[in-house]
Structure formats: structure tokens, C-alpha cells
C-alpha positions in Angstrom: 0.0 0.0 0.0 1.0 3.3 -1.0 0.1 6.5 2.0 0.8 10.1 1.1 0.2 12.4 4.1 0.0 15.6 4.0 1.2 17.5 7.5 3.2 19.2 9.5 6.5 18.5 12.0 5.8 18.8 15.1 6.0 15.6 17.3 1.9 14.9 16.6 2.9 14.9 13.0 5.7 12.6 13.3 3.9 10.0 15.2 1.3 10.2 12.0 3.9 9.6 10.0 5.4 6.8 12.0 2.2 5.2 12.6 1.0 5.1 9.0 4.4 3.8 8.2 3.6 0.7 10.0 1.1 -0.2 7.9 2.2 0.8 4.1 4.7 -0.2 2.0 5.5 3.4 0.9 4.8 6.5 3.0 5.7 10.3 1.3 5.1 12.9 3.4 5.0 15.9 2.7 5.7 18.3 5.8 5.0 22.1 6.3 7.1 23.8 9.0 6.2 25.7 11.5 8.7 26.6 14.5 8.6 24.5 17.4 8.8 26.9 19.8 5.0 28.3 19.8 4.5 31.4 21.9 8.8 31.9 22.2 9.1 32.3 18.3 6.9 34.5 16.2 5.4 32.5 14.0 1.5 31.3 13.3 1.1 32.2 16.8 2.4 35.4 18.1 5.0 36.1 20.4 4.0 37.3 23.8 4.3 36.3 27.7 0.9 34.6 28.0 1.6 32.7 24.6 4.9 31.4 25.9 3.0 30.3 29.3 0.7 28.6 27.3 2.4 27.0 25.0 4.5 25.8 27.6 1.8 23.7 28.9 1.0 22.5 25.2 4.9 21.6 24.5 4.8 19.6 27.8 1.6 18.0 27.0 2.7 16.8 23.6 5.8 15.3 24.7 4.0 13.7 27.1 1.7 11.9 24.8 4.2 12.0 21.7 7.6 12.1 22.5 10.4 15.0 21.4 11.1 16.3 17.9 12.6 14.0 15.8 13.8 12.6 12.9 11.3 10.7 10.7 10.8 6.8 9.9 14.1 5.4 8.0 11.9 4.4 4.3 10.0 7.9 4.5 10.3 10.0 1.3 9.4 13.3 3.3 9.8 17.0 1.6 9.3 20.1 3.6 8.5 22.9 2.8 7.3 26.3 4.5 3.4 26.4 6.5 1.4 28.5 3.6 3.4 26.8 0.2 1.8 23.3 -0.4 -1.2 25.0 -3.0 1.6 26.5 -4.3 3.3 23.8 -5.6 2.8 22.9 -9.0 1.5 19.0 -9.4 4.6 18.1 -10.8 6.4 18.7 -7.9 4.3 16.4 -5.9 4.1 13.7 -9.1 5.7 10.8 -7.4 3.4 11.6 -4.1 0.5 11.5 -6.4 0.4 8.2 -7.1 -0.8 6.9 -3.6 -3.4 4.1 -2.4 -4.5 6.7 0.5 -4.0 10.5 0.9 -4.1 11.4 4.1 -4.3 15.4 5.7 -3.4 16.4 8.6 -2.4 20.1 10.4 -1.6 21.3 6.9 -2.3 24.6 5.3 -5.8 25.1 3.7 -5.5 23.3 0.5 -6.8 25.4 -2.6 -6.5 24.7 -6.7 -5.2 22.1 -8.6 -4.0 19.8 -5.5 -7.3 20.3 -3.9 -9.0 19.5 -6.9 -6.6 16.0 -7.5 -7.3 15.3 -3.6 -10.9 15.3 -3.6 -11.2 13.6 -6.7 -9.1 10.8 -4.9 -11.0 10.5 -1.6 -8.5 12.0 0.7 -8.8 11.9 4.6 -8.5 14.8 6.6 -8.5 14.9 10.6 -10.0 17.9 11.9 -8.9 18.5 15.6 -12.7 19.2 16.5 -15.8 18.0 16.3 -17.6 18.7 13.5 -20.2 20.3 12.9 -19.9 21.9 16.1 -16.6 23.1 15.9 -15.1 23.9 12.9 -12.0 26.3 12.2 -8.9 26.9 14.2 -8.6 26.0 17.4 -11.5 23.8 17.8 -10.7 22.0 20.8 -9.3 24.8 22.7 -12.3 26.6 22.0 -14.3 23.6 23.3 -12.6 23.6 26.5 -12.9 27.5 26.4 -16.7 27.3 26.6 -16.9 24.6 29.0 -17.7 22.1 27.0 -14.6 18.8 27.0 -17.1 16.7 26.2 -16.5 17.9 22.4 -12.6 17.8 22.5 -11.8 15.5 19.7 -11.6 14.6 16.2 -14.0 14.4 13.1 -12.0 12.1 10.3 -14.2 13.0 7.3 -13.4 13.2 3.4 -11.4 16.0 2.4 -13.3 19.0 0.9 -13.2 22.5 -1.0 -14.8 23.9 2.2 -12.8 24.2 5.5 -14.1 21.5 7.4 -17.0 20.8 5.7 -16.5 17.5 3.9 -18.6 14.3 4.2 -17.8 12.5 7.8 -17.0 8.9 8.5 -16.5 8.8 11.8 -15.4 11.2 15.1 -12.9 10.0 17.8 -12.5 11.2 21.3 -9.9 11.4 24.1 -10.0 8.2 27.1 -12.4 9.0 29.7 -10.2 9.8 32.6 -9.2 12.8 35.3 -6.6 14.5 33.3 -5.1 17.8 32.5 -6.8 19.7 29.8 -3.7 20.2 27.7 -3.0 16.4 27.8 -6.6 15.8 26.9 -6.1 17.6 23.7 -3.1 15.5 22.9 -5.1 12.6 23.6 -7.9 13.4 20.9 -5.0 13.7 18.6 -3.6 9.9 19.9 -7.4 8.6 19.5 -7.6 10.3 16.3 -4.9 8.4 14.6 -5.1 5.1 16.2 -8.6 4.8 14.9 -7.6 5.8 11.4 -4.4 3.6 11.1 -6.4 0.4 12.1 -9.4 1.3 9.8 -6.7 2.0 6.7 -4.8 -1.2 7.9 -8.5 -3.6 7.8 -9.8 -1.6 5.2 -13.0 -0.7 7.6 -12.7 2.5 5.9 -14.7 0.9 2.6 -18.0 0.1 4.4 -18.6 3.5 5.7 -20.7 5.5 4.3 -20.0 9.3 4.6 -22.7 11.6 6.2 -23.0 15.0 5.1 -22.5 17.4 8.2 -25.2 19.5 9.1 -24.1 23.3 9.5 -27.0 24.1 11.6 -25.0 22.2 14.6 -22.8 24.2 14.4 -21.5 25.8 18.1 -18.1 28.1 16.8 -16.5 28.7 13.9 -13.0 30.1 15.0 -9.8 32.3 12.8 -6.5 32.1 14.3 -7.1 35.6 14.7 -9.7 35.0 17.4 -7.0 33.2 19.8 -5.9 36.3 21.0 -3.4 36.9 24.6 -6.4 38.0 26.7 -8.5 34.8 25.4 -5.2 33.0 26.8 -5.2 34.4 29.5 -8.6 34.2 30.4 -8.6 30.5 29.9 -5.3 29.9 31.8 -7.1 31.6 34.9 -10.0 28.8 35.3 -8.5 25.5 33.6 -10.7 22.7 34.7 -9.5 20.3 36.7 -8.6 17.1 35.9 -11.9 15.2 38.0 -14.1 17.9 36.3 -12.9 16.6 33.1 -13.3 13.2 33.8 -17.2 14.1 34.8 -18.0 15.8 31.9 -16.8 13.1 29.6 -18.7 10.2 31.3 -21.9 12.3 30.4 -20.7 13.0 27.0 -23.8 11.9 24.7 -22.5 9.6 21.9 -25.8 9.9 20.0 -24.5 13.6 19.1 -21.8 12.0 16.6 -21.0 9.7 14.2 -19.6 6.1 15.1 -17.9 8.1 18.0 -14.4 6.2 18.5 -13.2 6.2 22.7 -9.6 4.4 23.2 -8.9 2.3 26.5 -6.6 4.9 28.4 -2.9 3.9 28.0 0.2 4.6 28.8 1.9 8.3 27.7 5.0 7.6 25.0 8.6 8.0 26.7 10.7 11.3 26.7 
């Protein structure tokens, strides 16, 4: 089997790229950077003192669930390239990636044009870290914890659209149900996200689902970058829930809300 992946490089990434590696013959991944020092280095966050604070607590979190940065699987044709440039590639550029079994996106730049065209034509997969249609945009599952509302931190795998967000779902995935920080539980949607979607590319499961076109009328926030501002930060970082209040509100979370909702055994966090 031939994967292509789409993503980024920070350690969530990588494990993506590891994990589908263990399944394909050939993986190409095709990486846009960011730096990864959020909130310390200007970049698609700004830099400030309450972005470095949180951040922190997301760089810990991450490395708790995902390891360090790192080098990539040995067998991985990877190319990477600046956050913003992949619809600026021309197809040829991507021609030997084009060729793939599965396409697979994931924390990449909005794709527009020709590539988007070529990807939905093929049936790529794209994680959104939310849950759609609720929360769509940037930042969904911070905004979900921002509102009060953990129960709807996790991820919506659906087919990849010409709409942010908006393509046909096959299934949503969500975090263990345990007392835990909030920054961790984000990590851990991301871990359910693509366990789920590595088994069901391994088994094939994927085939027998049938997509289900998201209704926009759900919808709770739709988010910009722009909207994650320093005093949003800080406003959140003054009344993080706590870690039993989490575990509450996720034993009532109501599974007839989403589609073939996907909940992982809790297991152990990867070694730093």
C-alpha cells in the first residue's frame, strides 16, 4: 500500500507519519514547517508572555503523549516545505506523491487549486482536531474547553473538501475517559484520532462507511487564528478545569451527538 500524508513537524505529526508507516509499504510525506517553539518564536502564533506560558503547557503536554522532535521513519520520502506553500506547488512537484493508495491530511495549510481538486477527486482523509459540525475552524478543541464544553474535545475524520471543514464525515474519535489535564486531553484526541484511522486503513474498515453530510446548523463556533488572542489566553489559563471535572463531563458525553464516535482504552503516555 501506497500512503501520502499531508502534515506538518511537530511531534503529533511525526507519530502520524510513524504510525502510518507501519502499515504501508511506501509512505511520502509531505511536511509544512512551523517553528517548534510556539509562543517563544513569532510565527503562526504570536509572540508574547501569555503565549509562551501557554504553550509551555501545550509543549509539555505533547511530549508527554508524543515524545520530542525528531527525525522521521528510516523508508520515508518526506519534503518540507514552509506552513502556507503546499497549493503553491505545482502538481509536478508532488508527481511521485500523487500516485498513492491513500491521501491522508493532517495540520496542513488550507488546500486550494489544482491539488485540492486532485485530492478530492481521490477521496483523501482529513483529521479535523474538533468535532464537527460543532466546531469547525482553528482551534476547535481549545475553543471547546474555552466554553466549557470537554465533552466535544476530539476529532472528526471526514473526506477532504473544497470547504474548511465541511466534507462528508466517516467517523469522530475522542480522548479516554479519565481525570486528566486539559492540555494532555487535547493530545489525547489527537492519539485517539490516529489510532482509529491507522487500524481502519490497515483492515480496510474505511470501505464500508458511508459518509454523512455534516449538518451546518449544529454548528457551536466557527474560529480564525485571529480570534486566539493573549487576553483569550489568559482568560482561559485563569480557570482551567481540573482534571476530576474533566473526567465528569466526559462520562456524560452523549455519543448519539456524533457519528460512530471512536473512545480508546486509556494507555500509557510515550517516553521522553
Amino acid at each position: 500500500m501506497h500512503i501520502t500524508v499531508f502534515t506538518s513537524n511537530q511531534p503529533r505529526h511525526i507519530s502520524l507519519i510513524e504510525s502510518l508507516a507501519a502499515v504501508a509499504d511506501t509512505v511520502h510525506a509531505v511536511q509544512e514547517c512551523n517553528t517548534v517553539f510556539p509562543g517563544q518564536v513569532a510565527d503562526f502564533f504570536r509572540k508574547s508572555e501569555v503565549m509562551q506560558r501557554y504553550f509551555r503547557r501545550v509543549m509539555a503536554a505533547e511530549r508527554e503523549v508524543f515524545g520530542p522532535p525528531r527525525f522521521g521513519p528510516s523508508g520515508v520520502r518526506q519534503m518540507p516545505i514552509r506552513m502556507g506553500d503546499l497549493s503553491r506547488l505545482p502538481l509536478e512537484a508532488l508527481r511521485a506523491a500523487l500516485e498513492a493508495d491513500v491521501y491522508v491530511v493532517f495540520g496542513a495549510s488550507y488546500i486550494r487549486g489544482p491539488l485540492c481538486e486532485y485530492l478530492v477527486e481521490h477521496g483523501a482523509l482529513n483529521i479535523h482536531m474538533g468535532t464537527s459540525p460543532y466546531y469547525r475552524g482553528s482551534s476547535t478543541n481549545f475553543w471547546a474547553l474555552y466554553d466549557g464544553r470537554p465533552e466535544y474535545v476530539g476529532a472528526t475524520i471526514h473526506q477532504l473538501s473544497r470547504g474548511l471543514d465541511s466534507g462528508p464525515m466517516l467517523f469522530h474519535a475522542f480522548p479516554p475517559t479519565e481525570a486528566v489535564d486539559p492540555f494532555v486531553l487535547g493530545m489525547n484526541a489527537v492519539r485517539a484520532a490516529q489510532v482509529a484511522l491507522v487500524e481502519r486503513i490497515r483492515t480496510g474498515a474505511l470501505d464500508a462507511m458511508k459518509p454523512v453530510r455534516q449538518d451546518q446548523s449544529l454548528q457551536i463556533r466557527y474560529t480564525r487564528n485571529a480570534d486566539f488572542t493573549d487576553e483569550v489566553a489568559e482568560a482561559y489559563l485563569r480557570r482551567l478545569p481540573s482534571p476530576e471535572e474533566i473526567r465528569h463531563r466526559l462520562s456524560r458525553r452523549d455519543p448519539s451527538r456524533f457519528l460512530r464516535p471512536f473512545v480508546p482504552e486509556p494507555v500509557a503516555t510515550a517516553a521522553v
